[in-house]
MMTF fields as JSON, N, C-alpha, C and O atoms, coordinates in Angstrom:
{
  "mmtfVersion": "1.0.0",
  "mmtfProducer": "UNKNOWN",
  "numBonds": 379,
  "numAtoms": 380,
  "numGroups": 95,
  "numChains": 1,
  "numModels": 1,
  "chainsPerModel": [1],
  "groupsPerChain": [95],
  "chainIdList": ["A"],
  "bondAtomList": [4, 2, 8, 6, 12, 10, 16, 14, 20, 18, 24, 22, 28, 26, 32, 30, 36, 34, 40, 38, 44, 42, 48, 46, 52, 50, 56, 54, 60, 58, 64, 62, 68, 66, 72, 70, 76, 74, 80, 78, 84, 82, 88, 86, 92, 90, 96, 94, 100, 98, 104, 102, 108, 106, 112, 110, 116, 114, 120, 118, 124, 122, 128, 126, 132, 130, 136, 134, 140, 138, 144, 142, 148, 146, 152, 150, 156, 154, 160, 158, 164, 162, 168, 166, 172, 170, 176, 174, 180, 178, 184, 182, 188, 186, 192, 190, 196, 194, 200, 198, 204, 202, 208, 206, 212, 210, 216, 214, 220, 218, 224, 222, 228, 226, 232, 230, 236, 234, 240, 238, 244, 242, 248, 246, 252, 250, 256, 254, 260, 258, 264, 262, 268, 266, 272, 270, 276, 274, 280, 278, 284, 282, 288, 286, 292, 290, 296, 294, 300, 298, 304, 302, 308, 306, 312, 310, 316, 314, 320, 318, 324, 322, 328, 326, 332, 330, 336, 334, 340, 338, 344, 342, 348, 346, 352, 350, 356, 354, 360, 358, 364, 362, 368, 366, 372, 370, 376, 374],
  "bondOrderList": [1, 1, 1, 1, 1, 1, 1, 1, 1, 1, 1, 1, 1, 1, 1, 1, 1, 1, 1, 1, 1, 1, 1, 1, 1, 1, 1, 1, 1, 1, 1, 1, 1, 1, 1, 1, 1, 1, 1, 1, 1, 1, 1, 1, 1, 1, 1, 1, 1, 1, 1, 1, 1, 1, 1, 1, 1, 1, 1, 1, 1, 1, 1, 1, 1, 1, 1, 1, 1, 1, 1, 1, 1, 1, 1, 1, 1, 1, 1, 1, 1, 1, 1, 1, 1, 1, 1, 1, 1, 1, 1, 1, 1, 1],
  "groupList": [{"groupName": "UNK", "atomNameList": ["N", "CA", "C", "O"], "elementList": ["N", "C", "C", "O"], "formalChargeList": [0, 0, 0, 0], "bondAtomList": [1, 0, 2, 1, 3, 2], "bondOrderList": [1, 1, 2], "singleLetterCode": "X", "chemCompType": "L-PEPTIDE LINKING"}],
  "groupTypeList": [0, 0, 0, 0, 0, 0, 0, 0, 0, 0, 0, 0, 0, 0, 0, 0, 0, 0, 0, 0, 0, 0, 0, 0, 0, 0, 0, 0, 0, 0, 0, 0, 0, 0, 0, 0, 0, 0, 0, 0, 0, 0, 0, 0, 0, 0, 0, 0, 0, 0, 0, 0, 0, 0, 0, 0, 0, 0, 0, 0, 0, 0, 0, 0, 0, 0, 0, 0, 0, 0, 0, 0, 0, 0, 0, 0, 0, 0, 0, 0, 0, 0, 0, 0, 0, 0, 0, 0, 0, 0, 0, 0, 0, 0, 0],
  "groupIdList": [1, 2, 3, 4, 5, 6, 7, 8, 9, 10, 11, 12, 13, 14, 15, 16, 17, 18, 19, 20, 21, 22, 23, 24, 25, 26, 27, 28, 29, 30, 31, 32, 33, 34, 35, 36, 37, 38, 39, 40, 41, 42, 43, 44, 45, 46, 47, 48, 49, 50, 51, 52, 53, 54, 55, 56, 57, 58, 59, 60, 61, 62, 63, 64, 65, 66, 67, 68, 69, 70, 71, 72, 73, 74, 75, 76, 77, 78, 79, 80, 81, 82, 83, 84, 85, 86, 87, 88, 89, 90, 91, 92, 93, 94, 95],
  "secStructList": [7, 2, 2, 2, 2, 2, 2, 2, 2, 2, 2, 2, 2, 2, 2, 2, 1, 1, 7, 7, 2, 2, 2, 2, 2, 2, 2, 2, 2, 2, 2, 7, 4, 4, 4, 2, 2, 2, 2, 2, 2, 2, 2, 2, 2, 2, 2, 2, 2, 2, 2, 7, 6, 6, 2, 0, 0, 0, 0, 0, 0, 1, 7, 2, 2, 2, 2, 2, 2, 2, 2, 2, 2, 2, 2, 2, 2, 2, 2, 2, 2, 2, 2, 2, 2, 2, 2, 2, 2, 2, 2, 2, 6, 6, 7],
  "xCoordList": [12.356, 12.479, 13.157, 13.851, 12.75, 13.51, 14.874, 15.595, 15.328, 16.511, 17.834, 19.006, 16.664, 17.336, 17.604, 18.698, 16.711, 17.043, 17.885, 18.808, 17.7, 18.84, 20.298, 21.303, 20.382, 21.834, 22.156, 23.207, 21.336, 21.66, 21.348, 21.513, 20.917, 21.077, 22.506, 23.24, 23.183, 24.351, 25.131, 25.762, 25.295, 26.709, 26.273, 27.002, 24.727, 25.189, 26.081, 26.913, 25.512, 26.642, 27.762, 28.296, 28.512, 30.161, 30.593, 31.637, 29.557, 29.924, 30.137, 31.077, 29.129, 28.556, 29.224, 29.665, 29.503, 29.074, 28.015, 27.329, 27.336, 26.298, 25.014, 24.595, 24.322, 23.055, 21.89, 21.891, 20.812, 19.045, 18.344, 19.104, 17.877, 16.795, 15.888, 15.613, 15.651, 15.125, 16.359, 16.08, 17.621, 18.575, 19.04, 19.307, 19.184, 19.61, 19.446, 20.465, 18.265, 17.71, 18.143, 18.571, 17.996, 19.199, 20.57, 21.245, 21.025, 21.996, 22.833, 23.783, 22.183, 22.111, 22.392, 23.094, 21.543, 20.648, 21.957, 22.162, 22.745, 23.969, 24.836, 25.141, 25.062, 26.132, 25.319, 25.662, 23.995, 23.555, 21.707, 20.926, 21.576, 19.926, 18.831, 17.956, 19.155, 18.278, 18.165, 17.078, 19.145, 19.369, 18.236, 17.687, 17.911, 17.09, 15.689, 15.27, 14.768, 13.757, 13.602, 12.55, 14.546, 14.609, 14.775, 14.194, 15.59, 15.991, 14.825, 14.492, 14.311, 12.479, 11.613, 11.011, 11.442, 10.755, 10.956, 10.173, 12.052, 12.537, 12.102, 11.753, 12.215, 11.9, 10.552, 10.282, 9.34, 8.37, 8.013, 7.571, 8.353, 8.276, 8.812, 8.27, 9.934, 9.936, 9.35, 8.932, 9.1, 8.008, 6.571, 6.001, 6.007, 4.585, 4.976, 4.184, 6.112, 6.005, 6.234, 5.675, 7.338, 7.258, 6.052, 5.673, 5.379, 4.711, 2.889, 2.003, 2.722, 1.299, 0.981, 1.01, 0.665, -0.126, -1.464, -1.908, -1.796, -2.739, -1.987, -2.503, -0.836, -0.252, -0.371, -0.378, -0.498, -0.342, -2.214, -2.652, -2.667, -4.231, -4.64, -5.264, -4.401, -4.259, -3.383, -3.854, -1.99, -1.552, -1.453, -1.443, -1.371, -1.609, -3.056, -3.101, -4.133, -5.454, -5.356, -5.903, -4.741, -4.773, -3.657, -2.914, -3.153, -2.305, -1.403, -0.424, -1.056, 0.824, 1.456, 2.676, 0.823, 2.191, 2.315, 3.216, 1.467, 2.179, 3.071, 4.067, 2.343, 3.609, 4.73, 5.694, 4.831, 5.972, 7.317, 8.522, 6.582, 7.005, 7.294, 7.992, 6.756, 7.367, 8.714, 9.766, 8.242, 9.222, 10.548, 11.704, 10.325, 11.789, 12.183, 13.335, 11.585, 11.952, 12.372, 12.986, 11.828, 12.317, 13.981, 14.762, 14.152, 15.198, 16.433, 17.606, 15.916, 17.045, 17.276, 18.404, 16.382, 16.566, 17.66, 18.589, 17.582, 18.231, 19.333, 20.045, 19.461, 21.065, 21.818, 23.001, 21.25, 21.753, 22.209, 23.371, 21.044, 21.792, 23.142, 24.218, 22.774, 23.721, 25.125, 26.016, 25.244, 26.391, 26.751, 27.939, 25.83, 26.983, 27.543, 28.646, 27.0, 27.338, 28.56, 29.387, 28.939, 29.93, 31.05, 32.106, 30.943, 31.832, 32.088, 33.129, 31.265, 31.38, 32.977, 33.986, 32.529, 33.084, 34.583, 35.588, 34.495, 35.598, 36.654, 37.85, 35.642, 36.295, 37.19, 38.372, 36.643, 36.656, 37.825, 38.606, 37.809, 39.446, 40.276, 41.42, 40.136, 41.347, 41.843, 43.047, 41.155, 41.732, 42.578, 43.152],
  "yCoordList": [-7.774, -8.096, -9.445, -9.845, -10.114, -11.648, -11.635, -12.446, -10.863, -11.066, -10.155, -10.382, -8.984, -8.559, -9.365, -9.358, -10.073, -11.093, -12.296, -12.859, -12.611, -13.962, -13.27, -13.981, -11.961, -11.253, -11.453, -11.567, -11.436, -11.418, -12.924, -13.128, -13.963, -15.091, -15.375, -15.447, -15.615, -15.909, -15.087, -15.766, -13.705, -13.566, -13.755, -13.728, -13.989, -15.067, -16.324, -16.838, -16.676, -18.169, -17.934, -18.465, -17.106, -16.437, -16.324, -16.782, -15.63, -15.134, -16.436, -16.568, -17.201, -18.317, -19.457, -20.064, -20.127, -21.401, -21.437, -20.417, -23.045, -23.5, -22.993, -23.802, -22.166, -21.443, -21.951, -21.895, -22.498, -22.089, -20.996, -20.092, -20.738, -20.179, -19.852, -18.779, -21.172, -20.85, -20.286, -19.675, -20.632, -20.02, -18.765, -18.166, -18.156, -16.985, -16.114, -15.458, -15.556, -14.115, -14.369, -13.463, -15.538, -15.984, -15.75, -14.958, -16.458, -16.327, -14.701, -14.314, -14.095, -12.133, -11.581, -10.714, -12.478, -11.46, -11.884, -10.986, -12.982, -12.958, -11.44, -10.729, -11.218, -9.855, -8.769, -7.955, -9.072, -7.463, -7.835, -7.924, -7.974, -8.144, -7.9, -8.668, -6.331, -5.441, -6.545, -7.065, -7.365, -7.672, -8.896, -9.009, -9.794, -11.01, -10.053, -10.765, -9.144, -9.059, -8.08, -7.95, -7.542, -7.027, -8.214, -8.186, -8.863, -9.965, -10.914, -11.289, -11.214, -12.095, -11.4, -12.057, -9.871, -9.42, -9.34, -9.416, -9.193, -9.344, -11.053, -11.6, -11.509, -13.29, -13.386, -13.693, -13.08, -12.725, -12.198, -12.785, -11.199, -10.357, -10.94, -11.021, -11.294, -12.451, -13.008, -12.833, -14.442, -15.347, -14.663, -15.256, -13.414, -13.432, -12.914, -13.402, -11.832, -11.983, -12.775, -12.88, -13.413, -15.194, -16.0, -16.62, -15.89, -17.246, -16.656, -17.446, -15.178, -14.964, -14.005, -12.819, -14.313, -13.417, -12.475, -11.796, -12.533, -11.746, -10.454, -9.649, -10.705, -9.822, -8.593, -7.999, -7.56, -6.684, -5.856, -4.874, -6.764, -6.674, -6.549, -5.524, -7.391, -7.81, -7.223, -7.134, -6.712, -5.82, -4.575, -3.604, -4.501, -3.024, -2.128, -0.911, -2.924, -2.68, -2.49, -1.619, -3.239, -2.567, -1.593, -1.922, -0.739, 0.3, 0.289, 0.563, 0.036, 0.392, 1.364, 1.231, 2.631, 3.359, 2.399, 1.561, 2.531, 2.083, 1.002, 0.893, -0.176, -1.03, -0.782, -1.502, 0.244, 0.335, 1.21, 1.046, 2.308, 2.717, 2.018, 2.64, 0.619, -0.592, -1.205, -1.334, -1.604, -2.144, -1.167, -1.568, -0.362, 0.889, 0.506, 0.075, 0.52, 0.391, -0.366, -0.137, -1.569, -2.892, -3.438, -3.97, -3.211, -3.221, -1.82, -1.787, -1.053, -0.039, -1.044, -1.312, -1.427, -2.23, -3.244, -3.434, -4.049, -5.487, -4.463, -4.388, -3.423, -3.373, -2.435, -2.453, -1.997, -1.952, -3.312, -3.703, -3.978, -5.365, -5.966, -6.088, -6.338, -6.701, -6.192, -6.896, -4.882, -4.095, -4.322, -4.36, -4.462, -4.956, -6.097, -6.283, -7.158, -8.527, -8.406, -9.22, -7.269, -7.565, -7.038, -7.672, -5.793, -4.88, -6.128, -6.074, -7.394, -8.163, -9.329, -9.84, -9.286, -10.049, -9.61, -10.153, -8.43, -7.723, -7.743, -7.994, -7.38, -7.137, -8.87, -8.825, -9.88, -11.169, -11.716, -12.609, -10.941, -11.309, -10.632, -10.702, -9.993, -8.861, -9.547, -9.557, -10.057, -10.526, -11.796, -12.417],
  "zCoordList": [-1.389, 0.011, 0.187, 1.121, -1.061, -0.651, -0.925, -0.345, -1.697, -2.416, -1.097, -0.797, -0.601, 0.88, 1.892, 2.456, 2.192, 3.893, 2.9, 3.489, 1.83, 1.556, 1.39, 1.416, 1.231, 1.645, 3.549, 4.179, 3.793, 5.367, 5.895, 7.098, 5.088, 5.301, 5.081, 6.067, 3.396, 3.176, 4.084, 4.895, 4.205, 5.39, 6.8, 7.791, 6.753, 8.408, 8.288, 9.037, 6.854, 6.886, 7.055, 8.029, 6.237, 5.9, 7.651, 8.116, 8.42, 9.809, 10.951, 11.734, 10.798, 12.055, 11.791, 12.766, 10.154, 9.727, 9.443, 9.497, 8.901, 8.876, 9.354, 10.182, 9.229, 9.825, 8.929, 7.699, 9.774, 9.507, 9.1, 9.448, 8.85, 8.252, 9.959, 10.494, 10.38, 11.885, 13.077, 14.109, 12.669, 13.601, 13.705, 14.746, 11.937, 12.045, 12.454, 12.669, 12.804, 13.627, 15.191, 15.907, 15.562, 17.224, 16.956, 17.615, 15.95, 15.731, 15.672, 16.351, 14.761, 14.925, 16.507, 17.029, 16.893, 18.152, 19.3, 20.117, 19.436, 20.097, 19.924, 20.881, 18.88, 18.353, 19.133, 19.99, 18.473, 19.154, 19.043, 18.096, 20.525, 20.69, 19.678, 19.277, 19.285, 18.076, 17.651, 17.902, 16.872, 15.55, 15.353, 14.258, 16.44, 16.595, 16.396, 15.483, 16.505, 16.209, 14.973, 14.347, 14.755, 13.356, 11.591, 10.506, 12.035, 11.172, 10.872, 9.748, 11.918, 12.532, 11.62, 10.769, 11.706, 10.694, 9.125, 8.178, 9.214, 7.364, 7.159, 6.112, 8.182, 7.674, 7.291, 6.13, 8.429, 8.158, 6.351, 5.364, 6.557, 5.166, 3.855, 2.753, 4.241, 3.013, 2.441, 1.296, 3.734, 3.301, 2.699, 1.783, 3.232, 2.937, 1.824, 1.018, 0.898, -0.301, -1.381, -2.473, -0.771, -1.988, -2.109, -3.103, -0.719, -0.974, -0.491, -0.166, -0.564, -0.235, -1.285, -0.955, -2.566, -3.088, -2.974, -3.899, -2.18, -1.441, -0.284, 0.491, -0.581, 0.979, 0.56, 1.638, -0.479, -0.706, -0.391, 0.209, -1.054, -0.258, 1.223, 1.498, 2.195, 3.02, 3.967, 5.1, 3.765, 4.76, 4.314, 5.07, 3.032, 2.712, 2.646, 2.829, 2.369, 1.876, 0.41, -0.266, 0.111, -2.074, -1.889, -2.814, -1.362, -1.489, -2.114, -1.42, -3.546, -3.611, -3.116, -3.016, -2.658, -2.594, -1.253, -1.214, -0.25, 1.017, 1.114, 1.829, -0.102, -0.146, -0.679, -0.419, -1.497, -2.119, -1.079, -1.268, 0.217, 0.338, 1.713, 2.515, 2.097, 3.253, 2.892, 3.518, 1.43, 0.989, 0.765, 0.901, 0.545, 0.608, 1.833, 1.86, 2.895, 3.872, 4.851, 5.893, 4.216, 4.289, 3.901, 4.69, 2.857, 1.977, 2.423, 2.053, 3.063, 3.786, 5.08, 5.496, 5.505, 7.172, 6.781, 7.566, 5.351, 5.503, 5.649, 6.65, 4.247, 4.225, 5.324, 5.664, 5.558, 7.225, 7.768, 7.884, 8.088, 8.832, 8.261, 8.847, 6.851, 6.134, 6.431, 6.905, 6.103, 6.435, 7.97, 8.289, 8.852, 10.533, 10.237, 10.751, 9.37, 9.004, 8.67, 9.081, 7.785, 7.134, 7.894, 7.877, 8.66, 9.821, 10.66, 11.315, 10.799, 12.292, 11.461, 11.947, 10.423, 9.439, 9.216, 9.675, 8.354, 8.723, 10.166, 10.311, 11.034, 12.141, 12.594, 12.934, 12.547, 12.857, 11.958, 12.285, 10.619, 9.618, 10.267, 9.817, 11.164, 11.931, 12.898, 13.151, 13.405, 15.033, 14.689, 15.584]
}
């Protein structure tokens, strides 16, 4: 999950300039509204798996499959995002 939203961190940079960590999901959400509370959640999710060892307890109840099968799903969401990043990107070397 972390290694997903820091893909959609770096081509916010490539896209914006200089971007936060606290800016980017605003930053998203200019292009396309969705994108600010979807992005918010991958941030979320990030952080509680880098830095909460207990999260799998705790939001899953003990469950791997369920986590395993969030995290599938998690990681389809970034690269989705990712990929408009790069269409916006694309599109932006065109003009």
């Amino acid at each position: 999950m972390s290694r997903s939203y820091y893909s959609i961190f770096h081509a916010a940079n490539l896209l914006f300039g200089k971007v936060g960590h606290g800016d980017v999901a605003k930053k998203l959400g200019s292009i396309d509204p969705e994108l600010e509370a979807r992005v918010e959640r991958l941030q979320q999710l990030r952080s509680l798996a880098d830095y909460d060892p207990k999260m799998v307890e705790r939001e899953f109840k003990g469950s791997l499959e369920q986590f395993r099968l969030d995290v599938r799903q998690s990681v389809d969401e970034g690269l989705s995002i990712f990929n408009r990043i790069v269409g916006e990107l694309e599109r932006k070397a065109g003009d």
